[in-house]
C-alpha positions as CSV (number, residue, x, y, z in Angstrom):
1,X,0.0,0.0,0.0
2,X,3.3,2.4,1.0
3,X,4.8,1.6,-2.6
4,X,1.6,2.5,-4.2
5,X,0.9,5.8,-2.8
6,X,4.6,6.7,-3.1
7,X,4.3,6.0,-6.7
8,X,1.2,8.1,-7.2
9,X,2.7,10.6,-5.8
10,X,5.8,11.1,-8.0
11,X,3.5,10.7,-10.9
12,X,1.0,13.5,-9.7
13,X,4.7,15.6,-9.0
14,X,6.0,14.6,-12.1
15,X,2.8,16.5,-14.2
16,X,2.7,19.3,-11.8
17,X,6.8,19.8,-13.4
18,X,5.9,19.6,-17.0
19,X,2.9,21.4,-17.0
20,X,3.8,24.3,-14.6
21,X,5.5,26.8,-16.7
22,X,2.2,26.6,-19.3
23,X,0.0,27.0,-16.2
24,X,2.3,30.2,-15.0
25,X,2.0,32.1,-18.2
26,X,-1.2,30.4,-19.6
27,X,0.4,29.1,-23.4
28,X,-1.9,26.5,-24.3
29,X,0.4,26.1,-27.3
30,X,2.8,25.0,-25.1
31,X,0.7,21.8,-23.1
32,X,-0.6,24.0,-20.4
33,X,-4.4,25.0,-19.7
34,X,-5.4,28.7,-20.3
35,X,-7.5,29.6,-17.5
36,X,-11.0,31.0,-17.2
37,X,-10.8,34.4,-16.7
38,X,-12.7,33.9,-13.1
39,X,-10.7,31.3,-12.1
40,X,-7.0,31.8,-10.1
41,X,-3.5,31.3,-10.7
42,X,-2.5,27.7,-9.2
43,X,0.4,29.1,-7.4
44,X,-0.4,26.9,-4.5
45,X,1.3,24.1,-6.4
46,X,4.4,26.2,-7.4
47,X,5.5,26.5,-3.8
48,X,5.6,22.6,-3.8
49,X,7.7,22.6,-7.0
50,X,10.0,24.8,-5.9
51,X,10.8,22.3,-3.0
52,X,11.7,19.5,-5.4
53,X,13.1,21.2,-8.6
54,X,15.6,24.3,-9.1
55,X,12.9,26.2,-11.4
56,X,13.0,29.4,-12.7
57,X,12.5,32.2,-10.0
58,X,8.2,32.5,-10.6
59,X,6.0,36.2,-10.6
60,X,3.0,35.5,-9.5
61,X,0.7,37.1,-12.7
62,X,-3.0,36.0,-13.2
63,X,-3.3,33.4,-16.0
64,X,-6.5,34.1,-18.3
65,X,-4.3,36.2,-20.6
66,X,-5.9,36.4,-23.9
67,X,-3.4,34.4,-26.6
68,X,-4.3,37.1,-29.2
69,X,-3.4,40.1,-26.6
70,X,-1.1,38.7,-24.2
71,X,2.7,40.5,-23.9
72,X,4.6,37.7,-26.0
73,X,8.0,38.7,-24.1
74,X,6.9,39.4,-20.3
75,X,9.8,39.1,-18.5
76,X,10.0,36.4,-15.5
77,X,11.4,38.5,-12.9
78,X,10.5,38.8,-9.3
79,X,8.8,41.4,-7.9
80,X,6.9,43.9,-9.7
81,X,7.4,45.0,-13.5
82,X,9.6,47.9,-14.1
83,X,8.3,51.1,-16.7
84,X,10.7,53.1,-18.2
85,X,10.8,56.3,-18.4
86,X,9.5,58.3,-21.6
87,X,12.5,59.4,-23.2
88,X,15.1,57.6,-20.8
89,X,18.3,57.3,-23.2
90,X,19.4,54.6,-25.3
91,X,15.7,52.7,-24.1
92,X,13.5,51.3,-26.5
93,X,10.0,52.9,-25.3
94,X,7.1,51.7,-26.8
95,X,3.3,52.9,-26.5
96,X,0.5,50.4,-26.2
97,X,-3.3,51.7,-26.8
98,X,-5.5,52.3,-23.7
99,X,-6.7,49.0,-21.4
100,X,-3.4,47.0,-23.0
101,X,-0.9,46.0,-20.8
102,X,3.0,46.8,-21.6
103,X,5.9,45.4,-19.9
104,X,9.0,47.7,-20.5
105,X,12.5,46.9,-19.4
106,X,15.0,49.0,-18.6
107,X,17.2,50.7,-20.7
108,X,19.3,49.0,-23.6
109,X,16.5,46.3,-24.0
110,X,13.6,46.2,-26.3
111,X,9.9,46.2,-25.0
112,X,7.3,44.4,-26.7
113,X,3.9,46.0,-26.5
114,X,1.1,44.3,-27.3
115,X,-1.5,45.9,-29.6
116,X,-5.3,45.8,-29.8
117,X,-6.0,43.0,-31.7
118,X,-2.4,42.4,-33.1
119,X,-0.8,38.5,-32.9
120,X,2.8,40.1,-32.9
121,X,4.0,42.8,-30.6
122,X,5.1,45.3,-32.4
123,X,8.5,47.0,-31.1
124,X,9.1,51.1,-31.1
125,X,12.0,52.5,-31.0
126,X,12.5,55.8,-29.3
127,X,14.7,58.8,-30.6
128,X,17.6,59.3,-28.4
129,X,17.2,62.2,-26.1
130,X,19.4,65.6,-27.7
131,X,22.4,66.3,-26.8
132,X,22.1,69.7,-24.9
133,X,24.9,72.2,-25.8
134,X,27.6,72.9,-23.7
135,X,27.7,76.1,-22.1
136,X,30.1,79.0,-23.2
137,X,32.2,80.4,-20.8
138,X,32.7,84.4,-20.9
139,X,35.6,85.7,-22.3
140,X,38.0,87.5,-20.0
141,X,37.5,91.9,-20.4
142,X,40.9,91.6,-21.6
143,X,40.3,89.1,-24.2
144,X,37.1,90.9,-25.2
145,X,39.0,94.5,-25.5
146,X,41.8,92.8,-27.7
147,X,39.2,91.4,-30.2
148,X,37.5,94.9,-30.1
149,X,40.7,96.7,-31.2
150,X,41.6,94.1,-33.3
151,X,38.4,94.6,-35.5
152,X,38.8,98.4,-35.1
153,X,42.5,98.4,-36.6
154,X,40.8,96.1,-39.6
155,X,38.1,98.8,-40.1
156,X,40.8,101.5,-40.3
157,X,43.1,99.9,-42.9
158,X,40.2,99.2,-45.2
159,X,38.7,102.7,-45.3
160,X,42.1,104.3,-45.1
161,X,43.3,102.2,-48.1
162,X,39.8,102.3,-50.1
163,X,39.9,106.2,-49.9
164,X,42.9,106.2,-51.0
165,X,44.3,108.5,-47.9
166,X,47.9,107.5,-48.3
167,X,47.7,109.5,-51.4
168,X,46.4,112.6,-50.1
169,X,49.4,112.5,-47.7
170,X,47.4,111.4,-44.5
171,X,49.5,109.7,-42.0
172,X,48.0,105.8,-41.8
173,X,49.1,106.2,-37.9
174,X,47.2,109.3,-37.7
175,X,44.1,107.8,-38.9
176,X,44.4,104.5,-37.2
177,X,44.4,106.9,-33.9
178,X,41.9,109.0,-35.4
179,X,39.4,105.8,-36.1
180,X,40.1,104.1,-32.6
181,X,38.9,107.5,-30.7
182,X,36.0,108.0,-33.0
183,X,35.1,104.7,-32.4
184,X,35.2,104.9,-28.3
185,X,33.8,108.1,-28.7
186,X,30.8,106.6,-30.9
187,X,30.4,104.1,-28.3
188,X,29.6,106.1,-25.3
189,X,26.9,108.3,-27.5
190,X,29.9,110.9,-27.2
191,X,29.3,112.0,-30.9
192,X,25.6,113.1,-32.5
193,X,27.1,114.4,-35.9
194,X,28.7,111.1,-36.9
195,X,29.1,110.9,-40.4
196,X,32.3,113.4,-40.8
197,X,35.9,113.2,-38.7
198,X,38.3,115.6,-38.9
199,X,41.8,115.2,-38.2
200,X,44.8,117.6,-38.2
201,X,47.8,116.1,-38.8
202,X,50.8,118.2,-36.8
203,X,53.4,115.5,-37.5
204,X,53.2,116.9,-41.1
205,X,55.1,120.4,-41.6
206,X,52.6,123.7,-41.3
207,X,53.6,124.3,-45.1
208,X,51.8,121.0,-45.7
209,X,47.8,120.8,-46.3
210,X,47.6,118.6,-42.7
211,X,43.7,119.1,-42.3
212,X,41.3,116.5,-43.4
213,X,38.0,116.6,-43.1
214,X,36.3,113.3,-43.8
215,X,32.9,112.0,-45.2
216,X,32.4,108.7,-43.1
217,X,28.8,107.7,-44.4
218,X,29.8,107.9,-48.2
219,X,33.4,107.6,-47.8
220,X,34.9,110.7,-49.3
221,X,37.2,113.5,-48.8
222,X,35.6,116.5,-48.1
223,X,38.6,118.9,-47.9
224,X,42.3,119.3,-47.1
225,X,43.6,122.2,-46.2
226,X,45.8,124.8,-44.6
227,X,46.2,124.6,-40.8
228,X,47.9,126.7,-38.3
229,X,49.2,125.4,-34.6
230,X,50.0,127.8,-31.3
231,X,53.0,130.1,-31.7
232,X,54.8,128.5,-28.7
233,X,54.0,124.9,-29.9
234,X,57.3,125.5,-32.7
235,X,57.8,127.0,-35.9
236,X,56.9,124.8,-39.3
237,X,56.8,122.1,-36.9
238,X,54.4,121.7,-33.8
239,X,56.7,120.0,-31.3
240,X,55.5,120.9,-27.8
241,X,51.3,121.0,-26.4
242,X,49.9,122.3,-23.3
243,X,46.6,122.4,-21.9
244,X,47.1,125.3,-19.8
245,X,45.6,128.7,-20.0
246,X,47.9,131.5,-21.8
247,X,50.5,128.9,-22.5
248,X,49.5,129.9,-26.8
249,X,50.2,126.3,-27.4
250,X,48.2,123.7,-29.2
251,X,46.4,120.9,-27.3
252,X,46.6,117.5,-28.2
253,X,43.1,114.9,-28.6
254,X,40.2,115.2,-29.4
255,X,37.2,117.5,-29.6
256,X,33.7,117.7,-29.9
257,X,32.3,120.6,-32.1
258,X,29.7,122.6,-30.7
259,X,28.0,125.9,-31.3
260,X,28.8,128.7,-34.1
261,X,29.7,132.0,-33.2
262,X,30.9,135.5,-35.2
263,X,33.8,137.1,-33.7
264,X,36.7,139.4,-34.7
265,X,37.8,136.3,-36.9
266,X,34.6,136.2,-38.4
267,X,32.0,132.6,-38.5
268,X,34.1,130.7,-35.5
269,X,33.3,127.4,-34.4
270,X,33.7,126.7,-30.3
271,X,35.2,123.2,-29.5
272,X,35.1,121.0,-26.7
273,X,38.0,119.1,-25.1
274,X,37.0,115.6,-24.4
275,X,40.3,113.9,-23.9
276,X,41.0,114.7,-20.4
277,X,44.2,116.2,-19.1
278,X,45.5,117.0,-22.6
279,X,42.6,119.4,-23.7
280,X,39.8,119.1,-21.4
281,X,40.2,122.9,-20.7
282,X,39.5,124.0,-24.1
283,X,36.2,126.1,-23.7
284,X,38.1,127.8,-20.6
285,X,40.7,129.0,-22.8
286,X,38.3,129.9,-25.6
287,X,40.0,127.2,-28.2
288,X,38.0,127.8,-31.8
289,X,38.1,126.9,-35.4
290,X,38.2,130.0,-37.3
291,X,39.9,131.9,-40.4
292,X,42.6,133.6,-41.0
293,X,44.6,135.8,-42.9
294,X,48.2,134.3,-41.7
295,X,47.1,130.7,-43.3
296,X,46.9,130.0,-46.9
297,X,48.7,130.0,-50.6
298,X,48.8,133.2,-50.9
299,X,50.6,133.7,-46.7
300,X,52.9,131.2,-47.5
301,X,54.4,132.2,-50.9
302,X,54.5,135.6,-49.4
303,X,56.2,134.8,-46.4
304,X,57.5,131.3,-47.0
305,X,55.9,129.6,-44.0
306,X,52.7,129.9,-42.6
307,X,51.4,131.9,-39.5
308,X,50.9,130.5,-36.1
309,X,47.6,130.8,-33.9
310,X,47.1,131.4,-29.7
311,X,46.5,128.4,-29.9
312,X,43.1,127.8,-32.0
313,X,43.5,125.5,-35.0
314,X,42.9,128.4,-37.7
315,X,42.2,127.8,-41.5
316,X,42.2,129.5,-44.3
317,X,39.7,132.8,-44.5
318,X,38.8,131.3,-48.1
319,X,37.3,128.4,-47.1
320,X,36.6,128.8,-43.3
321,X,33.1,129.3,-43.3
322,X,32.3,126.2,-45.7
323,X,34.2,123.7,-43.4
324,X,32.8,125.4,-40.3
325,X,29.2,124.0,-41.8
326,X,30.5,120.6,-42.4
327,X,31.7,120.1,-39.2
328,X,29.3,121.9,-36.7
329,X,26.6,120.0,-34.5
330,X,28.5,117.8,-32.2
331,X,31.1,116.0,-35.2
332,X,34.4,114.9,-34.3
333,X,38.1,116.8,-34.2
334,X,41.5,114.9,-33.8
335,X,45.1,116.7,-33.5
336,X,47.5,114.4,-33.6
337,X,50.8,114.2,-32.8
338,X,53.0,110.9,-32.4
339,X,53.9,112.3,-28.6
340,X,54.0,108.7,-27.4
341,X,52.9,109.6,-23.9
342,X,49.8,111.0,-25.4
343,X,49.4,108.1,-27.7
344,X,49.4,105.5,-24.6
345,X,47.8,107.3,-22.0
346,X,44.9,109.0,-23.6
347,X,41.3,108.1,-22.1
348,X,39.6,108.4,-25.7
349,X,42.4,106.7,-27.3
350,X,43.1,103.8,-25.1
351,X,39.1,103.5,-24.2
């Protein structure tokens, strides 16, 4: 009787082995027994197994999953699925229609979601995720000043060279100066009148037409002409500048043109010292641009040289009142003079 029941036993364990893993996942393809919806999972039985066989580690699911909607690669893993992220990199993310079930793995592996009605899951693969930009680190003040004048000194040699400056006898170092100022000057809202820049050139002999005044918008020369420095600046050359009053020297820099005036030199223009130290006390020491009869052809092939000022930059009587016009209304006036400790120490200049 023993034998018997021992033997009926390891037949009823025997058919509880073959026919579990159907009963787990319901696959009647497979030998097992889909269940009735109502019914439940006979996990009752898998606890036994588990104490005769090394089976695969069992999640405990229902089992009346319809063959025609049932996830064809659920994962046997123990305890409860894992969903993945929308959008979680390198995952393959797929979307099942409402009331369908979809088991998603993590990332790397591909998710089988079952659609409505379909016999094969259908597998979506998601876009990777951008790549965001990397952020740009400010540049340094100094780095973004040294790109500044670099682009500045590019803009000067090409209108220099495209007006053809060089041969009107217009110092290239003059104008680069000239063009850097106006520039700084432009920047801080300095100058309203901006399409003319005038420069006088007092490297160039007094004998020498060293005033230029410029046409920035359409790139032209409006006139060159006769101009005289102060009397105690030098002779043909100016060689020494002084911002103080009654010193009748010339003032390096550059001015702002302002309002119009008639005087005993006739239409006079009053200018304003912007570059400070050097000629920021040009109103107090009445500094003008006005005609005269000591500057000119006619002056210097009587005399052989032309006249010096009290300090004003004078022009010809001829032509005075014309370039007055041009200029008035808040344009731009540069002296120049290669006096290095002007050149590197000027607030206009060096910004």
């Amino acid at each position: 009787m023993r034998v018997l029941t021992n033997l009926l036993f390891k037949v009823a364990v025997s058919s509880m082995v073959l026919t579990a893993p159907a009963m787990i996942d319901g696959h009647a393809n497979d030998g097992g027994i889909v269940l009735d919806k109502g019914a439940e999972s006979p996990f009752a039985a898998s606890i036994v197994i588990r104490n005769y066989i090394d089976h695969l580690r069992i999640w405990p699911v229902r089992a009346y999953m319809d063959p025609e909607s049932r996830v064809e690669s659920f994962p046997y893993t123990s305890g409860k699925p894992e969903v993945a992220a929308s959008g979680t990199e390198g995952a393959k993310v797929a979307v099942a229609p409402e009331g369908v079930k979809a088991a998603v793995v993590r990332e790397g592996v591909k998710v089988a979601v079952a659609r409505e009605g379909a016999k094969v899951a259908k597998v979506v693969e998601a876009p990777p995720a951008p790549m965001m930009p990397m952020p740009m680190m400010p540049m340094p003040a100094s780095a973004v000043k040294a790109a500044e004048i670099r682009r500045v000194l590019h803009e000067s040699e090409y209108i220099y060279m495209s007006m053809g400056l060089d041969k009107e006898g217009l110092s290239e170092t003059a104008f680069e100066f000239a063009w850097r100022g106006y520039h700084n000057l432009v920047k801080k809202g300095s100058i309203r009148k901006k399409s003319v820049l005038s420069i006088a050139d007092f490297s160039q002999s007094s004998s020498e037409k060293r005033m230029y005044v410029i046409d920035i918008r359409h790139r032209r020369l409006l006139y060159r002409t006769y101009v005289a420095h102060g009397q105690n600046s030098g002779a043909e050359y100016a060689e020494t500048f002084s911002n103080e009053p009654e010193s009748f020297m010339s003032s390096l820099g550059f001015y702002i043109t302002k309002t119009t005036y008639v005087g005993k030199n006739g239409l006079s223009l009053r200018l304003d010292g912007v570059d400070d130290g050097y000629n920021d006390k040009a109103m107090i020491r009445n500094i003008v641009l006005h005609g005269c009869s000591y500057v000119g052809e006619r002056y210097l092939e009587s005399f052989g040289s032309t006249g010096t000022s009290l300090g004003c930059p004078a022009v010809p009587a001829a032509i005075s009142s014309r370039i007055i016009r041009a200029v008035k209304g808040g344009s731009c006036l540069f002296i120049y003079h290669p006096t290095q400790e002007y050149l590197d120490h000027s607030v206009v200049i060096n910004g």
